[in-house]
N, C-alpha and C positions, 0 to 999 in steps of 0.2 A: 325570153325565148328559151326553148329548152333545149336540154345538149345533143336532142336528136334533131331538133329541127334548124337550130345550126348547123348542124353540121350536112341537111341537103341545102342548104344556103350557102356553105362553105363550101360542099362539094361543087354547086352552078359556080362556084366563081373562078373553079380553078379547071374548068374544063378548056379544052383548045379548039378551034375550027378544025384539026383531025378528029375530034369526038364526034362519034357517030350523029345526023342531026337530028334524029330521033331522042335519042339520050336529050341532049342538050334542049329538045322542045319540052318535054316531059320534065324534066327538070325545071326548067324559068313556069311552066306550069305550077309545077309544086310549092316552087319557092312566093308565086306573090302569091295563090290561092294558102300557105304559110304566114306571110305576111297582114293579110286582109284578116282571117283569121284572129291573128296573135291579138292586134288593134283592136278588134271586135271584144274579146274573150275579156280586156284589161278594160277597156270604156265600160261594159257592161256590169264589172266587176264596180268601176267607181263609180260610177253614174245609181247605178239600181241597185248595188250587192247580192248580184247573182253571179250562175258562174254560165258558161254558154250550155250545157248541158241541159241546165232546167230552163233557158230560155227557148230549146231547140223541140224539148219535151210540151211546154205550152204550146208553143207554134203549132206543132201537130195536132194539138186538143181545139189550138181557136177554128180552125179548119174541120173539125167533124161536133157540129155543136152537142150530137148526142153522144159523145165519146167514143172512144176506140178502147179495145181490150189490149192487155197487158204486153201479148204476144206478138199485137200487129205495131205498138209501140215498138217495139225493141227492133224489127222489122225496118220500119220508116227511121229509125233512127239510128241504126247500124251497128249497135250495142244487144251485149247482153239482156238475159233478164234479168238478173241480177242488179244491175246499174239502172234499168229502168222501177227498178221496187225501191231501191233509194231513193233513188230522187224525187219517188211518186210519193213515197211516204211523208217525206221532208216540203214537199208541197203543199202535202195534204194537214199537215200538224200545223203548216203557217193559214191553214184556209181559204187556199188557191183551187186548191183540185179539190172531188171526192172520187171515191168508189162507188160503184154502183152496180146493183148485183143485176143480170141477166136474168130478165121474166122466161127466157125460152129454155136457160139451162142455169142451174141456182150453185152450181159449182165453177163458174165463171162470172165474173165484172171486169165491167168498163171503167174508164179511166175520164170524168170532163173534167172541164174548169166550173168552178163556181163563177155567181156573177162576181166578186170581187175580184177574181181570177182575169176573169175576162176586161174588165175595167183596168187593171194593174196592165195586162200584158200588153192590151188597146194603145196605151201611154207607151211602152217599150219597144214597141213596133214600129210607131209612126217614128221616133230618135232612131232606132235603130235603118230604116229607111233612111233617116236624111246623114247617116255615118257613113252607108253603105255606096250613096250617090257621092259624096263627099269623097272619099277614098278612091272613087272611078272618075270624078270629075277632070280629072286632068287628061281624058281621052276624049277627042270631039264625040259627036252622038253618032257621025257617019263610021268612024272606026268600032265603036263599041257594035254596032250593027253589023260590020264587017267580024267580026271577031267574035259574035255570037253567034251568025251560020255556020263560022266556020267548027266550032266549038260542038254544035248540033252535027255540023255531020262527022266530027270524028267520035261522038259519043254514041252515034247511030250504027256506026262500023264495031263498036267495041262489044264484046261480049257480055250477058246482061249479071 
């Protein structure tokens, strides 16, 4: 775990029933969407030796099979572009992704998966699915259901 993310871990632990309970929602928020995260980021590292970045960069490409441009990557995935040319690069050198230039405008390409791409990430999806139920599995189905309306409408109130 890192020393910032400790420490809004360390922060949730030291709050008191005087702390505002907004604070203290938003924090137990942070801290296991932190948590679930951390898990994730270290399994995919052993499991597949990736890191969550380029598995989060495929995820968006299995989802648009004729690819997305560079720009709307970085968009969907809340990063630079700068970090998204890394990592597209370094996909691309293993023969995961390619480039591919724009018949409408020849100074912009899109970004897919190869079929090897697609076949590897196919594989890291489905584990990744049964890590991500795993991890939530200790909440009945009725609470998770409860706990995702609720989730939807306070995301719905938030500004975009």
């Amino acid at each position: 775990m890192s020393e910032s993310q400790q420490a809004v871990t360390d922060m949730e632990t030291r709050l008191t029933e005087d702390d505002h309970q907004s604070l203290r929602l938003w924090l137990r928020m942070l801290s296991c969407s932190n948590r679930i995260e951390n898990e994730i980021r270290s399994r995919l590292r052993a499991e597949f030796g990736i890191t969550l970045p380029r598995f989060d960069l495929m995820a968006q490409l299995e989802r648009y099979p004729d690819g997305l441009r560079m720009g709307e990557l970085s968009r969907r995935m809340m990063v630079t572009g700068g970090n998204v040319t890394g990592i597209t690069d370094q996909l691309e050198q293993e023969g995961l992704v390619q480039r591919v230039i724009d018949t409408n405008d020849r100074r912009v390409y899109s970004v897919r998966l190869t079929p090897a791409g697609r076949k590897v990430f196919s594989k890291m999806a489905a584990v990744h699915e049964e890590w991500i139920a795993e991890l939530l599995g200790g909440l009945p189905a009725q609470d998770k259901t409860q706990l995702y309306a609720l989730l939807s409408r306070l995301k719905q109130q938030l500004p975009s």
